[in-house]
One Martini backbone bead per residue (centre of mass of N, CA, C, O) as a GRO file, in nm:
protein
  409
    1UNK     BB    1  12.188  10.212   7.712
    2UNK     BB    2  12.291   9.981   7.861
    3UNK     BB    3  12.344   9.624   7.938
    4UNK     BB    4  12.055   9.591   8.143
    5UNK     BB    5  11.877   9.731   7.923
    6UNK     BB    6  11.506   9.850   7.829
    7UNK     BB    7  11.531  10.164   7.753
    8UNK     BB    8  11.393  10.411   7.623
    9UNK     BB    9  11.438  10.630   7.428
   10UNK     BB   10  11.210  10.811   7.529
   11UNK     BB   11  11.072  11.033   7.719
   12UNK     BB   12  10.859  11.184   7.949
   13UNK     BB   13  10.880  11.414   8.171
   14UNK     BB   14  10.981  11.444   8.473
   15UNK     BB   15  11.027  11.547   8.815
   16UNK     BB   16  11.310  11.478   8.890
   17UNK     BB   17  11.454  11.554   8.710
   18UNK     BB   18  11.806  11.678   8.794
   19UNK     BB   19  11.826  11.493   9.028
   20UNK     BB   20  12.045  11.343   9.281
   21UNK     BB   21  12.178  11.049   9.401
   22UNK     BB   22  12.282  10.893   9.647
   23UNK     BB   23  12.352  10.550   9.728
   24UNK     BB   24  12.467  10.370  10.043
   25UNK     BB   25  12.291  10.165  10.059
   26UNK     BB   26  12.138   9.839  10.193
   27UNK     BB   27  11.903   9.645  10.083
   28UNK     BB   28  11.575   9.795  10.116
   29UNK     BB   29  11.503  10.063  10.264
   30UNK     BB   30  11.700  10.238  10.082
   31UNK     BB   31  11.666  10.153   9.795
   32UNK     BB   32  11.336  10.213   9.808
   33UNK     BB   33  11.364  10.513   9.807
   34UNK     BB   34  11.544  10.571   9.556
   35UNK     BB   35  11.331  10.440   9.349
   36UNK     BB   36  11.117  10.613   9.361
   37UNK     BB   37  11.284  10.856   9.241
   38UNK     BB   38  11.410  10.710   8.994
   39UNK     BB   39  11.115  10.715   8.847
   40UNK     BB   40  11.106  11.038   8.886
   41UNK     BB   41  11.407  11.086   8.737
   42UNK     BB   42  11.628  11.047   8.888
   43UNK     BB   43  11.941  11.034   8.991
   44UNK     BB   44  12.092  10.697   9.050
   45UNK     BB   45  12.389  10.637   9.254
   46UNK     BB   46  12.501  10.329   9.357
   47UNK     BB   47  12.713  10.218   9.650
   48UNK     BB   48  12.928   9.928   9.613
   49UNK     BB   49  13.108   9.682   9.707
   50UNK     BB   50  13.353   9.555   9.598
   51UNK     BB   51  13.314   9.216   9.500
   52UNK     BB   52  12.981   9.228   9.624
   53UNK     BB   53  12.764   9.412   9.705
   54UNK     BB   54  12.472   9.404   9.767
   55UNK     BB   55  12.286   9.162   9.956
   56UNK     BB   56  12.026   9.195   9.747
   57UNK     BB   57  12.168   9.001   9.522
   58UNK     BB   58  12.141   8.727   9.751
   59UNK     BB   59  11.816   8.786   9.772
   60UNK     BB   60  11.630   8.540   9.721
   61UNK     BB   61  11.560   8.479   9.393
   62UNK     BB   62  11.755   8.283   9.196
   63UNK     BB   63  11.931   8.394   8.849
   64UNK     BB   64  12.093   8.393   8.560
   65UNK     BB   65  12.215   8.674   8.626
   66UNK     BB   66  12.308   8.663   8.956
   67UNK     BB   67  12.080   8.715   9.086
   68UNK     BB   68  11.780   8.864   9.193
   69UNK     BB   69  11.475   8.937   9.222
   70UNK     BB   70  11.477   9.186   9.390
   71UNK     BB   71  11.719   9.357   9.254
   72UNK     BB   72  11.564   9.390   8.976
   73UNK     BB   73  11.305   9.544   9.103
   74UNK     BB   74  11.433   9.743   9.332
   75UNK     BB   75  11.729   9.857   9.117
   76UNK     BB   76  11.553  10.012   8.931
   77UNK     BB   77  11.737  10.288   8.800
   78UNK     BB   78  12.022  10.256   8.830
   79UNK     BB   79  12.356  10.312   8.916
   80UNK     BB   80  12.660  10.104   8.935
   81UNK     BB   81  12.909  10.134   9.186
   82UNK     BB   82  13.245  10.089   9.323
   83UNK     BB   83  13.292  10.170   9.710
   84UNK     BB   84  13.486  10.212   9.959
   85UNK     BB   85  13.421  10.404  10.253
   86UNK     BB   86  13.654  10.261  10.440
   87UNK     BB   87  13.851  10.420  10.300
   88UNK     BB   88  14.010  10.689  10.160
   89UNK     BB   89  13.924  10.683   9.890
   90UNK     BB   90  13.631  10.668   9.906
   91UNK     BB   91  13.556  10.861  10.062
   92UNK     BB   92  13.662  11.106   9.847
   93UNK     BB   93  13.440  11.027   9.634
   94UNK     BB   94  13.174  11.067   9.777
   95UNK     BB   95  13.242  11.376   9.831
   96UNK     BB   96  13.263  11.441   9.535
   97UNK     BB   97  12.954  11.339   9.479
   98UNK     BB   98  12.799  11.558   9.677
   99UNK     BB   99  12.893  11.804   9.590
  100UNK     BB  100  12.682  11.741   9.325
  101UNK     BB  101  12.447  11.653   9.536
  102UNK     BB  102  12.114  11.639   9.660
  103UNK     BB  103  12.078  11.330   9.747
  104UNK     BB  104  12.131  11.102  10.021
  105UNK     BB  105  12.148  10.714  10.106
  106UNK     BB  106  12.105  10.563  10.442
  107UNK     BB  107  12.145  10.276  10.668
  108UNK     BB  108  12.301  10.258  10.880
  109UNK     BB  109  12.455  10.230  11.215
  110UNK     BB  110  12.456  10.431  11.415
  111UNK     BB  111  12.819  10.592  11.337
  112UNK     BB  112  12.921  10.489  11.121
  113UNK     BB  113  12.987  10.758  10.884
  114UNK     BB  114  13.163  10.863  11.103
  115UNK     BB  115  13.387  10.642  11.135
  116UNK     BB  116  13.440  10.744  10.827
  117UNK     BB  117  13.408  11.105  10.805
  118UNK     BB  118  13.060  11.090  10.674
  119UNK     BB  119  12.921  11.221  10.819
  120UNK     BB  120  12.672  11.538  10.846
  121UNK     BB  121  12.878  11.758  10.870
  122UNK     BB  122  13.074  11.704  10.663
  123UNK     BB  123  12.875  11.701  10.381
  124UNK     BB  124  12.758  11.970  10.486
  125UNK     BB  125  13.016  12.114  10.392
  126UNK     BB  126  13.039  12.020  10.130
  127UNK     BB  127  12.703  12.034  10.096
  128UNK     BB  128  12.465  12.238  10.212
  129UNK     BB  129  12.233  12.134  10.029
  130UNK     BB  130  12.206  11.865  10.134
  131UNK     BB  131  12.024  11.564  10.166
  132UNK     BB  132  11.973  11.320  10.423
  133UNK     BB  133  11.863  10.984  10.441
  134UNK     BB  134  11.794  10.821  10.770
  135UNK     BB  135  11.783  10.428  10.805
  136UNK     BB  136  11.692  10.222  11.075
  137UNK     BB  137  11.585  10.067  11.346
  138UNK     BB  138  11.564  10.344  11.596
  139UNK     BB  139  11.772  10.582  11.487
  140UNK     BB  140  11.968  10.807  11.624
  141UNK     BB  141  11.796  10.809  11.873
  142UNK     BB  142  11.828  10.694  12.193
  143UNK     BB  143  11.847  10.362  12.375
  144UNK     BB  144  11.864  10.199  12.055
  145UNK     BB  145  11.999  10.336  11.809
  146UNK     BB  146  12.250  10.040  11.816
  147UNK     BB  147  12.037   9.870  11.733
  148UNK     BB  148  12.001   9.630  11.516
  149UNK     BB  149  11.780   9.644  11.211
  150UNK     BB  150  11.482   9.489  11.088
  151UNK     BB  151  11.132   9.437  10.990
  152UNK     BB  152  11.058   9.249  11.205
  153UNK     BB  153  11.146   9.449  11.437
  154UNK     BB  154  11.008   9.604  11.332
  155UNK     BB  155  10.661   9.483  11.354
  156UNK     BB  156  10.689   9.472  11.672
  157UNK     BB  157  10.778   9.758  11.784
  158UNK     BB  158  10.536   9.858  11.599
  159UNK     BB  159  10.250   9.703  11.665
  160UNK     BB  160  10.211   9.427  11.415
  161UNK     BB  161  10.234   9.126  11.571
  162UNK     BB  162  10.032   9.180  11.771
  163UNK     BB  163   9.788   9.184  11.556
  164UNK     BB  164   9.853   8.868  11.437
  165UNK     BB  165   9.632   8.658  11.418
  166UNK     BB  166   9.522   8.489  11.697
  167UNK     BB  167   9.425   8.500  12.010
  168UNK     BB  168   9.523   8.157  12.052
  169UNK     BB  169   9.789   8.266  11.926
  170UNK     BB  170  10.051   8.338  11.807
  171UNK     BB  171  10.214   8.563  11.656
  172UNK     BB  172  10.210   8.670  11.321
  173UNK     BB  173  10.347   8.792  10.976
  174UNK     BB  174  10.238   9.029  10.844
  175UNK     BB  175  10.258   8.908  10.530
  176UNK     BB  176  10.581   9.105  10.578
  177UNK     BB  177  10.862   9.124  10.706
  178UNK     BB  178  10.917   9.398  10.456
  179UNK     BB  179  10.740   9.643  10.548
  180UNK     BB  180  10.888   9.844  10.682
  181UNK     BB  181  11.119   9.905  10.447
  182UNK     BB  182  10.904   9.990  10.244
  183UNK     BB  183  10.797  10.240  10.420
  184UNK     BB  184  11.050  10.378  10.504
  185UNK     BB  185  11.104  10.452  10.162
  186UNK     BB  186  10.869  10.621  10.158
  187UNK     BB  187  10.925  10.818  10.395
  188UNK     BB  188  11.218  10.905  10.272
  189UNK     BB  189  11.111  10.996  10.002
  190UNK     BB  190  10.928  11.231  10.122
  191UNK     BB  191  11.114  11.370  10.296
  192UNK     BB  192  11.293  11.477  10.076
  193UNK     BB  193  11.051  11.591   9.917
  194UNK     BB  194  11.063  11.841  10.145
  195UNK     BB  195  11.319  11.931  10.171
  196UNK     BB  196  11.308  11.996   9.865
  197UNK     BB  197  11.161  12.225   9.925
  198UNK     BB  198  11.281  12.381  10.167
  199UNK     BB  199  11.509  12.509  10.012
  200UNK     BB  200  11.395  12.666   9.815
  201UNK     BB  201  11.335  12.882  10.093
  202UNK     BB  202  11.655  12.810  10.243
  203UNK     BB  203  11.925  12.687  10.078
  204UNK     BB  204  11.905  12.418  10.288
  205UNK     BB  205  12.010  12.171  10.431
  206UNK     BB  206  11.893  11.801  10.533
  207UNK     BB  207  11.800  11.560  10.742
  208UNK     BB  208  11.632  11.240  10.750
  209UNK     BB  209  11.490  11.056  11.042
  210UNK     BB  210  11.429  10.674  11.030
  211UNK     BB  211  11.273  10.442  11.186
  212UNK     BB  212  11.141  10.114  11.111
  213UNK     BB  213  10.907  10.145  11.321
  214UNK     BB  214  10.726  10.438  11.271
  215UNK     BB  215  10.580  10.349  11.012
  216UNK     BB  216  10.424  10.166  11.163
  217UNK     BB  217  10.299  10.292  11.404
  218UNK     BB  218  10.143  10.521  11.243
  219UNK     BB  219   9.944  10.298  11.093
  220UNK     BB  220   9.722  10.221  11.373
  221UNK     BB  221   9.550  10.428  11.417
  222UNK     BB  222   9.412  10.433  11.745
  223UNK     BB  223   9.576  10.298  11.932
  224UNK     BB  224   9.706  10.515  12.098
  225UNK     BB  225   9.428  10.720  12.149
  226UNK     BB  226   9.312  10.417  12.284
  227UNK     BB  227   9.471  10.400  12.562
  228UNK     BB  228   9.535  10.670  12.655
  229UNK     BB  229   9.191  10.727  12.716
  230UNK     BB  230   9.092  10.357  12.789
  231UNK     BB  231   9.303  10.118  12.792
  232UNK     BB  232   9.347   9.986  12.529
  233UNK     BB  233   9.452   9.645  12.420
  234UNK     BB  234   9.481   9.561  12.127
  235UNK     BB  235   9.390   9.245  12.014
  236UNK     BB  236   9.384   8.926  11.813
  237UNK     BB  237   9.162   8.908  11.535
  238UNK     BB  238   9.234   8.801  11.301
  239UNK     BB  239   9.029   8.920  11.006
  240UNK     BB  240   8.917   9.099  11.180
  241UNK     BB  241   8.799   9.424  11.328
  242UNK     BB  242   8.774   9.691  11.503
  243UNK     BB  243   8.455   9.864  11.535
  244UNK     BB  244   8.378   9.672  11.313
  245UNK     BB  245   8.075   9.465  11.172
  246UNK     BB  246   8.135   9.350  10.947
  247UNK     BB  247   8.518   9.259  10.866
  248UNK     BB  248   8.621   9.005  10.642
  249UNK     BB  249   8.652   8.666  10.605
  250UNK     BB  250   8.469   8.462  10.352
  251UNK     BB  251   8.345   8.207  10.259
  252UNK     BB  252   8.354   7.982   9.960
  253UNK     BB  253   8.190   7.728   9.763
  254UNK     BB  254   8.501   7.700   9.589
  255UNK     BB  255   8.635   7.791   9.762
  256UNK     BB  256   8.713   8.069   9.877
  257UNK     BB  257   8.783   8.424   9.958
  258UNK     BB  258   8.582   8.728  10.104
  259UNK     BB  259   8.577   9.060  10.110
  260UNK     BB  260   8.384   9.252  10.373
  261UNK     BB  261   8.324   9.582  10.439
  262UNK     BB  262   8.150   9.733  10.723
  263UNK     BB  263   8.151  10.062  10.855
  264UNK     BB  264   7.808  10.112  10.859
  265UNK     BB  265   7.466  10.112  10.884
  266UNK     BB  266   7.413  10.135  10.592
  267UNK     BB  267   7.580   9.912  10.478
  268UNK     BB  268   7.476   9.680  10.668
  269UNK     BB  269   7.173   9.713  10.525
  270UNK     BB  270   7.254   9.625  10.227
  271UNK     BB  271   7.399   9.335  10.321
  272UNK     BB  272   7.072   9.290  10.445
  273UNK     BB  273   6.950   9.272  10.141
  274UNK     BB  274   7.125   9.070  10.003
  275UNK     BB  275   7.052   8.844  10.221
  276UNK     BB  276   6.790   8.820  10.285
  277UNK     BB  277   6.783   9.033  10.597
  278UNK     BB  278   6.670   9.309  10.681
  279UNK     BB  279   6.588   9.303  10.963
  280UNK     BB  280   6.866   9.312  11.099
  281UNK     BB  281   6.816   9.617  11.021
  282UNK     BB  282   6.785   9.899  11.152
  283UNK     BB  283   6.599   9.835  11.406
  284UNK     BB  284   6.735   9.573  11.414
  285UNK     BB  285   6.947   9.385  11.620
  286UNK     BB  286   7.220   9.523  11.371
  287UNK     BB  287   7.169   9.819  11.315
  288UNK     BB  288   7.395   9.858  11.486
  289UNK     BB  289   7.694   9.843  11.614
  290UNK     BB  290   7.660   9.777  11.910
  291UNK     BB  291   7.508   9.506  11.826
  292UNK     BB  292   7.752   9.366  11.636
  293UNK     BB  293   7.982   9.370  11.872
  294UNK     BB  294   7.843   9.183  12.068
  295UNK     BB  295   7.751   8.937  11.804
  296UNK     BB  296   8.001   8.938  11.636
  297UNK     BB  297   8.022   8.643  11.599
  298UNK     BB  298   7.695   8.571  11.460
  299UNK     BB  299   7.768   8.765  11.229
  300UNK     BB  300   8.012   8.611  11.078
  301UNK     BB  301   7.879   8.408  11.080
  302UNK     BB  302   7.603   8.470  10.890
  303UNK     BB  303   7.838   8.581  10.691
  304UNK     BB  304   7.944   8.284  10.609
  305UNK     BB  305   7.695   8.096  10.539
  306UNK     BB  306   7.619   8.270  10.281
  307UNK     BB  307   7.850   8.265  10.095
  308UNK     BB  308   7.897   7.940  10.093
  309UNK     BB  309   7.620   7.940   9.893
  310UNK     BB  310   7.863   8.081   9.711
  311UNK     BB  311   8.053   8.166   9.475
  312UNK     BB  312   8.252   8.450   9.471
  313UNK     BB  313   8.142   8.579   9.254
  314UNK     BB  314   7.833   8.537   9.322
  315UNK     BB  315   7.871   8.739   9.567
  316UNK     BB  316   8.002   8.992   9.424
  317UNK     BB  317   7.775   9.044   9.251
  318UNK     BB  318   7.577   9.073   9.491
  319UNK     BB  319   7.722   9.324   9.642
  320UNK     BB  320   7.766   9.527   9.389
  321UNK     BB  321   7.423   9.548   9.336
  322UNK     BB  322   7.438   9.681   9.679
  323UNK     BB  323   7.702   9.849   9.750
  324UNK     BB  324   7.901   9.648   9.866
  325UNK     BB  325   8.265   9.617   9.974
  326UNK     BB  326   8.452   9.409   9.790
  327UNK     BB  327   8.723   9.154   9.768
  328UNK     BB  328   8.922   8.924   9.669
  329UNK     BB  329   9.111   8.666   9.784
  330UNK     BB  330   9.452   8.687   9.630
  331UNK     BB  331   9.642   8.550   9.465
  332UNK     BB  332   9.905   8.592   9.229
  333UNK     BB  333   9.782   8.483   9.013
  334UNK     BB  334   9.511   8.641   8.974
  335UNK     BB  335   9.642   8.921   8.944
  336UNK     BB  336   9.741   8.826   8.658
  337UNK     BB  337   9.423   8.774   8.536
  338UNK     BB  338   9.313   9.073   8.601
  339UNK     BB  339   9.140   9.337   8.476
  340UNK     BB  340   9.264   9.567   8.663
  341UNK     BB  341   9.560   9.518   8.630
  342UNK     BB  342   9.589   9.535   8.304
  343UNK     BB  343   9.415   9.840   8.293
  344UNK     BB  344   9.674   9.955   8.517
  345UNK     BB  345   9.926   9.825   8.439
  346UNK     BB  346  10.069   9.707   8.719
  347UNK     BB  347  10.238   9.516   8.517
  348UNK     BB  348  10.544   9.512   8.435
  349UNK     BB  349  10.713   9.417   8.120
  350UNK     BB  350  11.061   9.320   8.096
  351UNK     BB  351  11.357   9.352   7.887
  352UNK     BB  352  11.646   9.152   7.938
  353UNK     BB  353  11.934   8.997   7.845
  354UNK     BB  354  11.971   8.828   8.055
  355UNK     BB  355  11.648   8.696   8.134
  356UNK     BB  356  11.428   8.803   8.007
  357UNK     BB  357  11.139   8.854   8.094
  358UNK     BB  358  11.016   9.067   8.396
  359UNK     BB  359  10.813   9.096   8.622
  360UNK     BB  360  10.670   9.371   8.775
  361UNK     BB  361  10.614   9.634   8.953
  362UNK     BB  362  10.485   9.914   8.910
  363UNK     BB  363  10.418  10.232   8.933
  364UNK     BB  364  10.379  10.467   9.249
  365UNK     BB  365  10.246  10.701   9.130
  366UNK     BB  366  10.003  10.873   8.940
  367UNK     BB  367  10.066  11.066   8.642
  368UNK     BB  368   9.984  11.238   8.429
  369UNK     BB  369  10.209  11.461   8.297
  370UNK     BB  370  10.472  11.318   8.485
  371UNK     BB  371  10.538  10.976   8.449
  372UNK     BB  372  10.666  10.758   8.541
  373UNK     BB  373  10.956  10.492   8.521
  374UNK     BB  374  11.098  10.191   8.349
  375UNK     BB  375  11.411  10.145   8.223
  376UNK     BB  376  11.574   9.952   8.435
  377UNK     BB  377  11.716   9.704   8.590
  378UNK     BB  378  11.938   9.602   8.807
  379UNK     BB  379  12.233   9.631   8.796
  380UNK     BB  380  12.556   9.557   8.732
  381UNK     BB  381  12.819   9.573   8.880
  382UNK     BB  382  12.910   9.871   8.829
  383UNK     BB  383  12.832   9.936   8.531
  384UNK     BB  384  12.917  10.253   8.548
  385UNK     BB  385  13.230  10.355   8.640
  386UNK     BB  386  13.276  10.523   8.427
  387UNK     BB  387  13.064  10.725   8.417
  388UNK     BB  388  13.139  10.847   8.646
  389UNK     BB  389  13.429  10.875   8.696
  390UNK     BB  390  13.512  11.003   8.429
  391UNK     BB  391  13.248  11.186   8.317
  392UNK     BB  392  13.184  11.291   8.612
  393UNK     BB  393  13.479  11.325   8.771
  394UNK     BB  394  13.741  11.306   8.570
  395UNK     BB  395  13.890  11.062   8.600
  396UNK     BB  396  14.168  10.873   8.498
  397UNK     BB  397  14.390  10.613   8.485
  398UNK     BB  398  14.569  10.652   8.692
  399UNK     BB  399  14.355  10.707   8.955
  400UNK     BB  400  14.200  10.431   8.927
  401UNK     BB  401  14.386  10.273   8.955
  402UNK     BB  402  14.465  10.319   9.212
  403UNK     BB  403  14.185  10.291   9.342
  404UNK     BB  404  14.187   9.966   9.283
  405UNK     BB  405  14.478   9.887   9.467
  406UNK     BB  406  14.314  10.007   9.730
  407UNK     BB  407  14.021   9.921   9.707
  408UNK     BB  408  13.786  10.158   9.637
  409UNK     BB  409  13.633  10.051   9.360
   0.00000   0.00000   0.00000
């Protein structure tokens, strides 16, 4: 156990066990990749800067532990060293870490360690089967590759911020400036661990390369090939959906806001069922998809009419009755306070030294047999240092002091 951490003395077999990771990322998006790896098993060591350390340590709601809520959530179950990549002594300690690690990851902008000579080619001649997961604002090739990118800016150029807000209003945040970042480290932990499947049949590493904004692109549904196909530039719906309606949010009784999806003739239907007024489904004015199309303001008028005259619950439950897909639309209290959020365990309660109890989000996914789980939160800067330096790679008090005064770690 660390010095920051609550892990369990004992804990059950992960998928990931033996695998080492390299993280040489910092602020997001390469964390999150590491983190995911790390929840099911992987040793992560984290490589920041000597004296500064990663960004997200300053960024967000800062506590008493002198770190930020984001660092402490997003950066557990890691070890953390200190070493400068950019001195002659980091590199060579990187090399060395390399040598006998799994999965590198990186999200500088392409071309930083290849000038500071620990490029793809070189890591790769270092340890063959080596894994590197690189993490850019636009990716290693094209001709944005070297500009600077961070979420907002995936949101923007992956065609998700022009989609956010109303039709007669400037384009708003969708939801979160950092969906990009923590997309990137989903699709970045993805990418790793087909790699290493890879790997088990050609014996050979690979990088995977990812733009910020890809993941965003990648998941806007039809957007692509109905553009391409009819011309379709989908505008701005507030909180409409294109091609299906009922499918938005509705005001309730109590002031509150209930989601309500018909996806199809049947589901509005039932909601047409629920609202006593049968009629207007089946062969009636919006039984197609067609007709709900046309009179579409109509449409959400009269289903946000009904909802308005029942408090929340009684929507739900309603909806329930009849088998339409509703969902409380939640501040982060009530997230606290329901009871399927309790019941999957969703928000894990972690005890630290530093700063006691700590709510954060749990694992996902869920594994029957091999499940993930969270040792310790964010750890202090170097706080890994001996154990890694000393332990893993053997260096002596007097090759330390050399790289200490060199400021290489």
């Amino acid at each position: 156990m660390t010095a920051s951490s609550s892990a369990s003395t004992t804990r059950t077999v992960r998928p990931l066990d033996g695998i080492r990771v390299i993280d040489v990322s910092s602020f997001l998006a390469g964390p999150f990749c590491s983190t995911q790896l790390g929840e099911f098993g992987a040793e992560v060591i984290k490589a920041e800067l000597p004296d500064v350390g990663d960004a997200l340590r300053r960024f967000g709601s800062m506590t008493e532990a002198g770190v930020t809520l984001p660092w402490l959530s997003e950066c557990r179950n890691k070890k953390s060293i200190t070493l400068d990549l950019r001195k002659p002594g980091g590199a060579a300690i990187l090399k060395k870490l390399v040598a006998d690690a799994d999965i590198l990851v990186e999200n500088f902008q392409p071309g930083t360690l290849e000038k500071w000579g620990l490029g793809w080619d070189v890591l790769h001649e270092v340890n063959p089967r080596l894994i590197m997961v690189r993490i850019s604002g636009f990716g290693q090739t094209g001709p944005y590759r070297d500009r600077p990118g961070f979420g907002r800016i995936g949101n923007a150029f992956g065609g998700l911020s022009f989609l956010a807000g109303y039709p007669d209003r400037p384009p708003v945040t969708p939801g979160s400036a950092t969906i990009p970042d923590y997309m990137a480290g989903l699709y970045g932990a993805l990418g790793a661990l087909l790699a290493i499947q890879a790997r088990e049949r050609t014996g050979e590493g690979q990088f995977v390369d990812i733009g910020l904004y890809e993941p965003i692109f990648r998941i806007l549904d039809e957007l692509a090939p109905s553009y391409q196909q009819n011309g379709f530039v989908r505008q701005r719906m507030g909180p409409g959906t294109v091609n299906v309606v009922p499918h938005s949010h509705y005001p309730t009784k109590d002031g509150r806001w209930i989601a309500i999806a018909c996806t199809s003739d049947k589901i509005f239907a039932r909601l047409a069922e629920a609202m006593e007024m049968p009629e207007v489904a089946g062969a009636g004015k919006w039984g197609h998809i067609s007709g709900r199309e046309r009179d579409r303001a109509e449409v959400d008028r009269t289903v946000g009419e009904w909802t308005a005259q029942f408090s929340r619950d009684e929507v739900l439950a309603r909806c329930e009755q009849f088998q339409v897909p509703c969902g409380p639309v939640y501040g982060v209290d009530e997230i606290f306070e329901d009871p399927q959020y309790a019941a999957r365990e969703n928000i894990k309660y972690m005890q630290d030294e530093r700063i006691g109890e700590l709510a954060i989000p749990n694992v996902v996914p869920r594994l029957s047999a091999t499940p993930g789980g969270v040792d310790w939160l964010g750890p202090d800067l170097g706080e890994h240092n001996d154990e890694v330096y000393r332990g893993l790679l053997g260096l002596d008090t007097e090759q330390l002091a050399t790289l200490r005064e060199e400021g290489s770690i």
